[in-house]
mmCIF file of the C-alpha atoms, coordinates in Angstrom:
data_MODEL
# 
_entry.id   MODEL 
# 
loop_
_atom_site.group_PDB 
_atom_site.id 
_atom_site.type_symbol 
_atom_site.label_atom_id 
_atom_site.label_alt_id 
_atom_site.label_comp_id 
_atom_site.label_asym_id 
_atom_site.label_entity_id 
_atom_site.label_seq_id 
_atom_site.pdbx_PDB_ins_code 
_atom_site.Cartn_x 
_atom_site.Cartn_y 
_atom_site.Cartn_z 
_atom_site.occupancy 
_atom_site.B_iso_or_equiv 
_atom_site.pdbx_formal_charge 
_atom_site.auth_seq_id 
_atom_site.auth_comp_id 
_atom_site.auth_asym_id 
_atom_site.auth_atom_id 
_atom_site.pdbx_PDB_model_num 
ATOM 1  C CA . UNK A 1 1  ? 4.212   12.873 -23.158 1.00 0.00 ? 1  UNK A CA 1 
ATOM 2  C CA . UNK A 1 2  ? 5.971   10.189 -21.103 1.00 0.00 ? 2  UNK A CA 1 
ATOM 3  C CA . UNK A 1 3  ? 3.722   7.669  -19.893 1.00 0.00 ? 3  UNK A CA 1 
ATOM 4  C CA . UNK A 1 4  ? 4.521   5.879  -15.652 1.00 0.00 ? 4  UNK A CA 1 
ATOM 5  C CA . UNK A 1 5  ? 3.827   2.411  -14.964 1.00 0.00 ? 5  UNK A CA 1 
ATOM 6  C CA . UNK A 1 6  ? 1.136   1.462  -12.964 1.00 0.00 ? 6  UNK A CA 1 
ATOM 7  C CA . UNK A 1 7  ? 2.284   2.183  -9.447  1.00 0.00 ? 7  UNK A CA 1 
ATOM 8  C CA . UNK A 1 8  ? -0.615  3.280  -7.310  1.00 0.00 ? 8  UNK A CA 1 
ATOM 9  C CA . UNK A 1 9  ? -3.143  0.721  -6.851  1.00 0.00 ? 9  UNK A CA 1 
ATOM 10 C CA . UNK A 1 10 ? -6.247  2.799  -6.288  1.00 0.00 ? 10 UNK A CA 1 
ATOM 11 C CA . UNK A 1 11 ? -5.424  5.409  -9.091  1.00 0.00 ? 11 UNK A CA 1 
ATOM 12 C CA . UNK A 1 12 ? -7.407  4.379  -11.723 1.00 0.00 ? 12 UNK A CA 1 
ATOM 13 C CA . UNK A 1 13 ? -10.030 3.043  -9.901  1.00 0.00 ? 13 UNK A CA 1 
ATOM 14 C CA . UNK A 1 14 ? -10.627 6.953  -8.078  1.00 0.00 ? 14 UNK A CA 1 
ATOM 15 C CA . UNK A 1 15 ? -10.042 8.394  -11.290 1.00 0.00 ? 15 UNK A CA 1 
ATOM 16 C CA . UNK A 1 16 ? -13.422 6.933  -12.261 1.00 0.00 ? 16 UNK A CA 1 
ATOM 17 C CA . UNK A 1 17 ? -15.279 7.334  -9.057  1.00 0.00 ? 17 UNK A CA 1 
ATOM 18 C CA . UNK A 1 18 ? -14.770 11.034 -9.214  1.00 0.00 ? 18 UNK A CA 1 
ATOM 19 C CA . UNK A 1 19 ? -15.243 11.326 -12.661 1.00 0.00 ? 19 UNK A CA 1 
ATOM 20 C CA . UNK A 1 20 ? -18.359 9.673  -12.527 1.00 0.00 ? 20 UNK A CA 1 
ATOM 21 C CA . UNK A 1 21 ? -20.020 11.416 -9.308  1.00 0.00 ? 21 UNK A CA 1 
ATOM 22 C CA . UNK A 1 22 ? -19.840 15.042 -10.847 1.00 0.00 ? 22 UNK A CA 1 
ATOM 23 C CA . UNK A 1 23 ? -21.531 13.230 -14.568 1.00 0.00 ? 23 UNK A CA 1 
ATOM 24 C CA . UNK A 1 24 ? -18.486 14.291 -16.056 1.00 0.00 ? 24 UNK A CA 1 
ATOM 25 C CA . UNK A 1 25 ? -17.454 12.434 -19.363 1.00 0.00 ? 25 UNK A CA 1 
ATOM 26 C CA . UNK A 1 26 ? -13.577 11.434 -20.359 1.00 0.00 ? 26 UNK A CA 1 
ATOM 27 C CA . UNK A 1 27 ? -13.628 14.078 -22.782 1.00 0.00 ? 27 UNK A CA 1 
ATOM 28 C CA . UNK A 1 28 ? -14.494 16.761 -20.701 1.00 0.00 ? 28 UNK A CA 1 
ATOM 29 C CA . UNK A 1 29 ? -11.758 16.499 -18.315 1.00 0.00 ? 29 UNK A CA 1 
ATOM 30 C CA . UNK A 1 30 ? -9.298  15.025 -21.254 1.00 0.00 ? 30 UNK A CA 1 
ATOM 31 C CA . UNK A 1 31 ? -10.206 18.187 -23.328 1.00 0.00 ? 31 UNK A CA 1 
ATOM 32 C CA . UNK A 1 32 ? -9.565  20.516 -19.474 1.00 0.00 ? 32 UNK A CA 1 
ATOM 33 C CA . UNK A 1 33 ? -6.236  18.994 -18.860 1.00 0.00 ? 33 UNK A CA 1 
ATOM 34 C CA . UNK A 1 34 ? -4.796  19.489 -22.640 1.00 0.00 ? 34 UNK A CA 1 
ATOM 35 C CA . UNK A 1 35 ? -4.558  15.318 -22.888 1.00 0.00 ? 35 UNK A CA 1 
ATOM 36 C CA . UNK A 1 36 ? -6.793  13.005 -25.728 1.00 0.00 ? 36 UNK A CA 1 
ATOM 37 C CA . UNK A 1 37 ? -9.392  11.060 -24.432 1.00 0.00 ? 37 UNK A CA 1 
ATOM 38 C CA . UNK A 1 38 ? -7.676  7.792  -25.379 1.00 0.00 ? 38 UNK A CA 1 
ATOM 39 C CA . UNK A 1 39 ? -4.560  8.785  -23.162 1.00 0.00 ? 39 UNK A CA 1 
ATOM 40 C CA . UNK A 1 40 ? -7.093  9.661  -20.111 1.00 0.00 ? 40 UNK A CA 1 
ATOM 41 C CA . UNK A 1 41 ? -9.036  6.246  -20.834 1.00 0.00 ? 41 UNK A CA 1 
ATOM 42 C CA . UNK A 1 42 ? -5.304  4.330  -19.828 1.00 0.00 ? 42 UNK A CA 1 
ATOM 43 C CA . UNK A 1 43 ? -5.263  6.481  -17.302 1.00 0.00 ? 43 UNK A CA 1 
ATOM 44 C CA . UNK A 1 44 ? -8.986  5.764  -15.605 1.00 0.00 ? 44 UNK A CA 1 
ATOM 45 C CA . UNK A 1 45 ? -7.914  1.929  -17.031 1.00 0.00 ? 45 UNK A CA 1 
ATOM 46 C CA . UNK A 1 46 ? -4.786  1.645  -15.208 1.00 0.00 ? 46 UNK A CA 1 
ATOM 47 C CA . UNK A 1 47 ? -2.624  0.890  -18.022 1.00 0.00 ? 47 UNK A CA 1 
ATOM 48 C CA . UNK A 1 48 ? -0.536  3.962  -17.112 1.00 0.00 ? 48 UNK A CA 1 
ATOM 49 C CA . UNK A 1 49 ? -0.716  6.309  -14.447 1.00 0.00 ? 49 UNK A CA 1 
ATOM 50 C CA . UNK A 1 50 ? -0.972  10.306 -15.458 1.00 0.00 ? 50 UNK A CA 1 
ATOM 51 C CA . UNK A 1 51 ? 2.553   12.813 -14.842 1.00 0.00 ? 51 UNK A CA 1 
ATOM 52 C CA . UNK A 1 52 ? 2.871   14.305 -11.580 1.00 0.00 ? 52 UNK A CA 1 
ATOM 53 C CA . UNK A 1 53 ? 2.098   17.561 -14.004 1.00 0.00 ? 53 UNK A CA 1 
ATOM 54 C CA . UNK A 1 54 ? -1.002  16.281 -15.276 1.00 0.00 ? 54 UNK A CA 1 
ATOM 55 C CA . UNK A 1 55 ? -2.069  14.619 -12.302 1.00 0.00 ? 55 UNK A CA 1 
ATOM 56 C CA . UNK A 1 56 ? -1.930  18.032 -10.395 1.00 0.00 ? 56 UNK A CA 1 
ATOM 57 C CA . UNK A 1 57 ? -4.382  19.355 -13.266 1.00 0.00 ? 57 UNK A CA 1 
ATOM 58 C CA . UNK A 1 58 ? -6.706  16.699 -12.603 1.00 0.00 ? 58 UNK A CA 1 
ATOM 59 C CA . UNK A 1 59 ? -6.639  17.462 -8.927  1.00 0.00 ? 59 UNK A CA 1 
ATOM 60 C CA . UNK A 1 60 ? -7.063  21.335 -10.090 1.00 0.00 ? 60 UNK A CA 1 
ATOM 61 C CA . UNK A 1 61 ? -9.505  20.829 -12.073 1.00 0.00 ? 61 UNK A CA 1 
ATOM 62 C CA . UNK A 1 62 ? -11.570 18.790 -9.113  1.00 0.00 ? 62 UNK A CA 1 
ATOM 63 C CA . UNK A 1 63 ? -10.783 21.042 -6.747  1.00 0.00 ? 63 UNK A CA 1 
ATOM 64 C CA . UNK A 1 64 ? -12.070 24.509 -9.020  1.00 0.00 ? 64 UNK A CA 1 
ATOM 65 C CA . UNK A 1 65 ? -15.793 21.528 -8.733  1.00 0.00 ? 65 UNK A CA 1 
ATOM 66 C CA . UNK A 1 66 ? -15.645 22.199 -5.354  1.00 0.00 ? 66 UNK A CA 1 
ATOM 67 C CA . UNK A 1 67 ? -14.211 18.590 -4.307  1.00 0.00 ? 67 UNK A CA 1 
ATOM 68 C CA . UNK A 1 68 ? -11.135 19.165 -1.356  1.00 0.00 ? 68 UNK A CA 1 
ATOM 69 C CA . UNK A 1 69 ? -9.237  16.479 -2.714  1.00 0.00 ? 69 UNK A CA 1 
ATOM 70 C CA . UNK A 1 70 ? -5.122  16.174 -2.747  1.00 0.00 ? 70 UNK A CA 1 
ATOM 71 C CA . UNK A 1 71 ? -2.956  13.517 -3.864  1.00 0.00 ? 71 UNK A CA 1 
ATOM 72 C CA . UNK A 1 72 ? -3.057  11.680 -0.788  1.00 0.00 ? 72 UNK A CA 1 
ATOM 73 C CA . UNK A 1 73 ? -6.988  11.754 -1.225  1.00 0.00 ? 73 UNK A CA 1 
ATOM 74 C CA . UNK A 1 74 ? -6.514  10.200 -4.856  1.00 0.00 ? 74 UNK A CA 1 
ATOM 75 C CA . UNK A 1 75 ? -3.446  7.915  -3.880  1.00 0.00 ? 75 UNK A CA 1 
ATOM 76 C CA . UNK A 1 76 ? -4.023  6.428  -0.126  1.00 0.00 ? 76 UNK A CA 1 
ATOM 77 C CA . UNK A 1 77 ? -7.509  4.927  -0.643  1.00 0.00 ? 77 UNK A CA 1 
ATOM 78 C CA . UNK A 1 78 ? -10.264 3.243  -2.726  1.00 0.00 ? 78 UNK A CA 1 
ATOM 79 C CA . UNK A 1 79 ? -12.793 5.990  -3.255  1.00 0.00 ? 79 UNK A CA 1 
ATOM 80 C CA . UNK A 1 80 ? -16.777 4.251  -3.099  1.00 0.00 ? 80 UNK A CA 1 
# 
């Protein structure tokens, strides 16, 4: 899997928040998406941001929580 360059400055930083507000752990959503934990983890870290494939997953898989989040809702603004 090709890895992007950190482009998005509040990625990895929402990544987390959501993650964390539904107690869900790296694993879980690593083992949903079809990704290891480690590549998630430089995802949440910001050392590389997810494919536009992937990335739609993790939306997906938010979304099928309940959550009405997009890309713009991941990409536009620091999540608290």
């Amino acid at each position: 899997m090709k890895m992007i360059r950190k482009k998005h400055p509040f990625l990895a930083k929402n990544l987390y928040v959501l993650r964390q507000s539904l107690g869900l752990t790296q694993d879980y959503i690593a083992e949903k998406i079809g990704v290891n934990r480690t590549t998630y983890l430089c995802w949440e870290i910001g050392k590389y941001e997810p494919p536009i494939s992937k990335l739609t997953d993790i939306i997906n898989l938010y979304v099928s929580k309940g959550l009405k989040i997009d890309y713009n809702y991941l990409l536009s603004k620091p999540l608290e």
